[in-house]
NUSE-774890 format. One record per residue (C-alpha): residue in three letters; z, y, x. Coordinates in steps of 0.001 Angstrom, whole numbers, plus 500000, padded with zeros to 6 digits. Each point is the difference from the previous one (the first is absolute). Layout:
BEGIN
PT  code  up  north  east
PT  ALA  Z  Y  X
...
END
This chain:
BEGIN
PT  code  up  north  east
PT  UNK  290414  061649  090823
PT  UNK  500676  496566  498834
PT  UNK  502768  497821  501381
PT  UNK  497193  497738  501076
PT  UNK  498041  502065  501877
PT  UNK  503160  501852  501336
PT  UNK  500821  496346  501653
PT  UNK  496765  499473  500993
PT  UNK  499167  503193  501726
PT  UNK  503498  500000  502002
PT  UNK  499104  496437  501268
PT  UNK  496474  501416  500803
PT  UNK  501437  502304  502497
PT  UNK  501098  499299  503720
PT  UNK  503425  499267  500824
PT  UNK  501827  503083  499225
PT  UNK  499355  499094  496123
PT  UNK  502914  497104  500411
PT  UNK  502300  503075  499574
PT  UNK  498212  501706  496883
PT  UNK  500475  496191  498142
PT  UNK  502789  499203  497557
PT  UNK  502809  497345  500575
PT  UNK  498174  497516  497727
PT  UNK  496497  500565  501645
PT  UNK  501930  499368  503397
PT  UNK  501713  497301  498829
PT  UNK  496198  498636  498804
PT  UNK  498578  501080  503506
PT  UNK  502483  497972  501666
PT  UNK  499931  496523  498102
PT  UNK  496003  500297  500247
PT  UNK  500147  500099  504014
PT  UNK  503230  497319  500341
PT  UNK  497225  497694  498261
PT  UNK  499945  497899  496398
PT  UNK  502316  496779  501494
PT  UNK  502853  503137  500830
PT  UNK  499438  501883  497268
PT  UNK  500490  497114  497419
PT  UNK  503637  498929  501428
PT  UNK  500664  504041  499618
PT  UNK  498953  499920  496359
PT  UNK  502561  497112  498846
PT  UNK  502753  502749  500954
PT  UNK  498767  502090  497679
PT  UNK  500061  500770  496535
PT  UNK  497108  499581  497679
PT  UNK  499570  503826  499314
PT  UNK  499845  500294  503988
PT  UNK  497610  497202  500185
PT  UNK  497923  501603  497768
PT  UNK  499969  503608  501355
PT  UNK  499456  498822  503164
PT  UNK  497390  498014  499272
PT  UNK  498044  502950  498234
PT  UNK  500549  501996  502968
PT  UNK  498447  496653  502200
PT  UNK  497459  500138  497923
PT  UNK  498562  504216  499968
PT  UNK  500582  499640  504526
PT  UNK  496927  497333  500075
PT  UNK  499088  501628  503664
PT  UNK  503306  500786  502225
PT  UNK  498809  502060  503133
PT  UNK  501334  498425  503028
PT  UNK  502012  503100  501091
PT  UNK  501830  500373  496318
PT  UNK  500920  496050  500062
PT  UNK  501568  500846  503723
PT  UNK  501947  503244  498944
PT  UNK  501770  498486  497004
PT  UNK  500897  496931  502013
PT  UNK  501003  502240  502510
PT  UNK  502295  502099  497438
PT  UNK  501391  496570  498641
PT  UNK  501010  498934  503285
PT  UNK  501483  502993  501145
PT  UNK  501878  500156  496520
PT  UNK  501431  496446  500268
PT  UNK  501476  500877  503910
PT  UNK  501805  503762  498305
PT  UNK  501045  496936  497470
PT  UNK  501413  497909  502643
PT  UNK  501240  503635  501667
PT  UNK  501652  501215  496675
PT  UNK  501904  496957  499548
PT  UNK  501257  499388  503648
PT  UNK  501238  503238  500209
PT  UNK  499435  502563  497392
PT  UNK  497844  502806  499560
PT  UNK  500806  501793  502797
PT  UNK  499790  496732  502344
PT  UNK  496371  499258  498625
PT  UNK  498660  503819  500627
PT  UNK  501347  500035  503364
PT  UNK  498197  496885  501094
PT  UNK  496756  500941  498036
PT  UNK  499854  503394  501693
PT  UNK  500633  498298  503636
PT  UNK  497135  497542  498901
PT  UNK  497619  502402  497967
PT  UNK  501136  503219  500270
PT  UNK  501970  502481  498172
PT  UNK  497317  500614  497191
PT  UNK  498714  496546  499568
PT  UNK  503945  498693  499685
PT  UNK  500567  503187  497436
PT  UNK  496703  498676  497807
PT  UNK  501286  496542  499837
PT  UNK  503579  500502  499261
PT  UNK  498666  502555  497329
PT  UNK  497857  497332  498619
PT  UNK  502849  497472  499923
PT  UNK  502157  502932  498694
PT  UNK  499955  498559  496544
PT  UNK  501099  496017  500899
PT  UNK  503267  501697  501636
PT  UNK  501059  501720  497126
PT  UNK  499818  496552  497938
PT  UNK  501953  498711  502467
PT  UNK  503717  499853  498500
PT  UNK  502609  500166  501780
PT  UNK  498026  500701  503225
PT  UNK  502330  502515  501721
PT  UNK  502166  496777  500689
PT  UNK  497633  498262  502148
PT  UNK  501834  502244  502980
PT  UNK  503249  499391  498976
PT  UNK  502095  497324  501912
PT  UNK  500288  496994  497659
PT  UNK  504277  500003  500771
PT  UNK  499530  503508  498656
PT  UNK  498294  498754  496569
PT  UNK  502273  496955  499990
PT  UNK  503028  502117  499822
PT  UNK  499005  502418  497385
PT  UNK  498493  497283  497715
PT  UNK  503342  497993  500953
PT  UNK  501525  502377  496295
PT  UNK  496619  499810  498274
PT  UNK  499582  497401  497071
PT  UNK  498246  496659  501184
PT  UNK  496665  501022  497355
PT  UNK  500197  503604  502092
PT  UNK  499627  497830  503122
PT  UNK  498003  497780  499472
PT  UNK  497633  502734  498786
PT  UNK  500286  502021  503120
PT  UNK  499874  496869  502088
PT  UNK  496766  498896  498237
PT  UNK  498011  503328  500633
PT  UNK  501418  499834  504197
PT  UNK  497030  498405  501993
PT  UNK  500674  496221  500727
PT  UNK  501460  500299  503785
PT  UNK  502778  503109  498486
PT  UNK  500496  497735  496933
PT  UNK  500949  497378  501508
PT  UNK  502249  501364  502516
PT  UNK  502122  501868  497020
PT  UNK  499406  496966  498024
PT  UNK  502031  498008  503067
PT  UNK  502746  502675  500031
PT  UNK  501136  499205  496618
PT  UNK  503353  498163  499083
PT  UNK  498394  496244  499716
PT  UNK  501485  499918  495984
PT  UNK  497512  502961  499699
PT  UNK  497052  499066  502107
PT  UNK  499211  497365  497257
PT  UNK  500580  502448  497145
PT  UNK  498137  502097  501044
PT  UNK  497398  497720  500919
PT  UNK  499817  498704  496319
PT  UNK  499553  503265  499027
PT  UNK  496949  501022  501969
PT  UNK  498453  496580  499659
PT  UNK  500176  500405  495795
PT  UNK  499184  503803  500612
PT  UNK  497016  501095  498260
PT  UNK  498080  503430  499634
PT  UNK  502847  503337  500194
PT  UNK  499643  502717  498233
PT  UNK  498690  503128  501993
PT  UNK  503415  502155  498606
PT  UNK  502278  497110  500810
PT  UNK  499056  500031  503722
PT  UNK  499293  503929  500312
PT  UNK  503607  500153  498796
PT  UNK  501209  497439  502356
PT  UNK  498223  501476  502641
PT  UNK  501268  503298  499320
PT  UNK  503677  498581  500543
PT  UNK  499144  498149  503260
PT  UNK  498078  503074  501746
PT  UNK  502886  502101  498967
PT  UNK  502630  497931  501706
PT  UNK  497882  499404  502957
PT  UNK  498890  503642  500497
PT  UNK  496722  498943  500304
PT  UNK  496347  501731  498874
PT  UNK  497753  497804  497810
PT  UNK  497992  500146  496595
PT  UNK  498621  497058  498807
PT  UNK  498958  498381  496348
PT  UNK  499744  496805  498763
PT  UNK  498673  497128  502149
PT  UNK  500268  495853  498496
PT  UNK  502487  498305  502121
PT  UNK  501951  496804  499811
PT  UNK  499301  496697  498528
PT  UNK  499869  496500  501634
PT  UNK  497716  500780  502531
PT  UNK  501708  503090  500828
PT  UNK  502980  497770  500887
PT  UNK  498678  497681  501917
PT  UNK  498385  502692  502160
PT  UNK  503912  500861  500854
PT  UNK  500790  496538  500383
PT  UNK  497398  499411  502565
PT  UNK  500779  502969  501935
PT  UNK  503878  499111  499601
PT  UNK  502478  498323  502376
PT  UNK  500373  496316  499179
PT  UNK  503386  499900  498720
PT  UNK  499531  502814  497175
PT  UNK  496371  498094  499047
PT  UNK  502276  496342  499432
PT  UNK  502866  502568  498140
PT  UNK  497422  501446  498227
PT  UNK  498295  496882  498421
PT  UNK  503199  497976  499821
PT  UNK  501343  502502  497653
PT  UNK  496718  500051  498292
PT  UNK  499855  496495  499325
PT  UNK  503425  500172  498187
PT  UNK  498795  502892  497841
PT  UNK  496121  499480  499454
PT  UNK  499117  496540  501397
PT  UNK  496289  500017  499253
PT  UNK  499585  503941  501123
PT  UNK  502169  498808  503307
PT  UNK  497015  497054  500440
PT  UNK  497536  502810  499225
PT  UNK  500959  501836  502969
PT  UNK  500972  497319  501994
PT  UNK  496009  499249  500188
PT  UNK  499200  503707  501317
PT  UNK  502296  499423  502889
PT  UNK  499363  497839  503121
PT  UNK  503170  498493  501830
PT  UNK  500223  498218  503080
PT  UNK  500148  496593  498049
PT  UNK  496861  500632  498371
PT  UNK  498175  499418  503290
PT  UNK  499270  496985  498890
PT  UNK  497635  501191  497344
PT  UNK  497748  501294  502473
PT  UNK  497315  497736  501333
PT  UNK  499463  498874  503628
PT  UNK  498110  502536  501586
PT  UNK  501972  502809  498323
PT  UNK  502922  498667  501378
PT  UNK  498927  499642  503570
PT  UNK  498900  503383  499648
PT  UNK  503331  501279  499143
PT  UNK  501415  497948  503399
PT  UNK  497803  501976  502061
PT  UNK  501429  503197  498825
PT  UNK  503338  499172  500020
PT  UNK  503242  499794  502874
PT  UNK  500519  496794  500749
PT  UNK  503616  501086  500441
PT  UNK  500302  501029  496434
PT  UNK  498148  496856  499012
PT  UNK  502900  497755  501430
PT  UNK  502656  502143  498621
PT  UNK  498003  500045  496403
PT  UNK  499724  495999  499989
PT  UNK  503744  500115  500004
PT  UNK  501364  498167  496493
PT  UNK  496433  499850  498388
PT  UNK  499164  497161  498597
PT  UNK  498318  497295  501728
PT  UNK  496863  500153  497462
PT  UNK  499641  503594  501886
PT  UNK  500545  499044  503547
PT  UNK  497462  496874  500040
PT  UNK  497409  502605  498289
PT  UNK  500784  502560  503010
PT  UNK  499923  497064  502531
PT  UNK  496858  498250  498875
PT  UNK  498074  503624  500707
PT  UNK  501085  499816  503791
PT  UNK  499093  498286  502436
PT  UNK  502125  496766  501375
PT  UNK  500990  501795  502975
PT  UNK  500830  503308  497607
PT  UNK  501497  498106  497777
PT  UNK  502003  497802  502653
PT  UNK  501204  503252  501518
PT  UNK  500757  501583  496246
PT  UNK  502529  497155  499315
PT  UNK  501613  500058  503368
PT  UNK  500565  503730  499502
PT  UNK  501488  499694  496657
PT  UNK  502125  497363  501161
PT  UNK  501444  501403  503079
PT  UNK  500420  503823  497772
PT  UNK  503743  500874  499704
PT  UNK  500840  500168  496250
PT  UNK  498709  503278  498406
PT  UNK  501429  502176  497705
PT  UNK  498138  499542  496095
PT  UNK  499350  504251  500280
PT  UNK  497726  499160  503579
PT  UNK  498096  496990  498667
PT  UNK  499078  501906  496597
PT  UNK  498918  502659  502384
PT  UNK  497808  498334  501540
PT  UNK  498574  498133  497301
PT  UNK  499241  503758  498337
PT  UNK  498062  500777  503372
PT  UNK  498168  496829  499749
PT  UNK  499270  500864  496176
PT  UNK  499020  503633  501077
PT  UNK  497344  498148  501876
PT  UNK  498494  497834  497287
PT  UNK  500025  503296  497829
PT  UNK  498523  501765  502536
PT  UNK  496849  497432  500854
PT  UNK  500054  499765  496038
PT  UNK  499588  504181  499553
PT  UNK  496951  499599  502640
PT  UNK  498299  497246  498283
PT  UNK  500396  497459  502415
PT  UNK  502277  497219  497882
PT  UNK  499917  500014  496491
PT  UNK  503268  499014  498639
PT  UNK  500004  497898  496300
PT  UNK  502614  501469  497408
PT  UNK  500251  497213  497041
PT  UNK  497751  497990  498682
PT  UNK  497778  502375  498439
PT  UNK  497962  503707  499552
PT  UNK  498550  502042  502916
PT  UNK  501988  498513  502627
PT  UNK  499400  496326  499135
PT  UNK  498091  497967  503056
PT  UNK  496756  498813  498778
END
């Protein structure tokens, strides 16, 4: 039987014929029912022999029953929440809540499925292991070994091990995982290999590209405010243009004023107006008049007598509330709500 008519009679079929299809035909199934205007942004994330194979596959599923297009969406869902399972908690943490949710067969089938993404994974047995715990053993590793291990840690572990480190070593080891290219799969096996040892943990994972700027700045914004200004200070003194290049991934509380008007009243809404006051604390007054001019008069009125009735704070409480008032902006941004420009050009320019 040809492949043609292979695709075509497993499409032909009701719904149980979404599990007789391969990954590509899936994949094909799936970008057909999300629509052409979806399926287009998908395609500039992938490469041109993806493109192409997908679009072949587009092309033999002309006629998508309605009950194949719901099963595969149905499978991609359920595979993006064991995703978002897997890497709050593990393996163990994602079957548990798929069995409560689907039952112990379905949540076997879908971490089977998924079986092969954790075993890419490296250095997945750590995402369990306190990040004091890591910080202390990589405390005697060399700063490359760390900042490998650190790159490969999701963002939220990374960046709490990153923060952990000696301040001299923070930016080294930032350097190192911002010029940090492609690794080769022995080089982290090995490393790997060492670290599970030590730890007395379970794991077996291969080769997985990690690092790079973007990699860092995905830290960075999940970092503490002190270790992000450490971080790109040091930078700047190594690697100024590379320091810049990061510096435009990242959004601080100064860079409020780069968002427009309605963004920023958006961001008010959300936010204390206790950490506001304590945030407005020694920013500059280009900052406060674009915070003030958002509010109302009264708002405003009653902002200003706040601030200047506050006892002084200490530098650690106003940074910590500017990172909560950040953690808002990057939170409206994540949902689509503001749209925040980085530089003055490429995919994230305002036009």
């Amino acid at each position: 039987m040809s492949t043609d008519l292979a695709t075509r009679e497993a499409l032909a079929a009701p719904s149980a014929a979404a599990a007789k299809l391969r990954g590509i035909q899936k994949a094909a199934v799936l970008l057909v029912a999300i629509g052409e205007q979806r399926a287009g942004e998908i395609f500039k994330y992938l490469g041109e022999p993806e493109v192409e194979a997908l679009s072949l596959e587009i092309a033999k599923a002309s006629k998508v029953p309605t009950e194949v297009c719901r099963d595969v969406i149905d499978e991609a869902v359920e595979s993006v929440l064991a995703e978002d399972y897997l890497a709050e908690g593990g393996v163990d943490y994602a079957r548990s809540v798929l069995m409560r949710s689907l039952g112990g067969d379905r949540a076997d089938e879908i971490i089977g499925r998924l079986a092969a993404t954790i075993e890419r994974r490296p250095f997945e047995f750590l995402r369990r292991t306190p990040p004091e715990q890591i910080a202390v053993f990589l405390r005697n590793e060399s700063p490359q070994t760390i900042a490998l291990v650190i790159s490969n840690l999701h963002t939220t572990l990374a960046a709490q091990v990153l923060s952990m480190l000696d301040a001299d070593e923070q930016a080294d080891v930032a350097l190192r995982i911002a010029m940090m290219a492609e690794t080769r799969p022995e080089v982290v096996a090995q490393v790997e290999s060492v670290v599970r040892s030590r730890l007395s943990a379970v794991g077996s994972q291969e080769y997985a590209a990690a690092g790079g700027i973007k990699s860092l700045a995905d830290i960075l914004n999940h970092s503490d405010r002190s270790t992000e200004r450490n971080v790109l200070d040091e930078l700047a003194k190594a690697d100024s243009e590379l320091a810049e290049e990061i510096r435009l991934l990242l959004f601080t509380f100064e860079d409020v004023v780069k968002l427009d008007d309605r963004s920023i009243q958006m961001v008010l809404k959300e936010t204390d107006q206790k950490d506001l006051a304590i945030a407005l604390r020694g920013v500059s007054e280009d900052v406060r008049s674009r915070i003030f001019s958002n509010m109302s008069e009264r708002g405003a009125e009653l902002l200003r007598e706040e601030i200047d009735f506050q006892p002084p704070q200490r530098k650690r409480v106003v940074e910590e509330a500017q990172g909560r008032i950040v953690g808002v902006v990057r939170r409206l941004e994540e949902a689509g709500a503001i749209v925040i420009s980085r530089g003055s050009g490429g995919e994230d320019a305002l036009v």
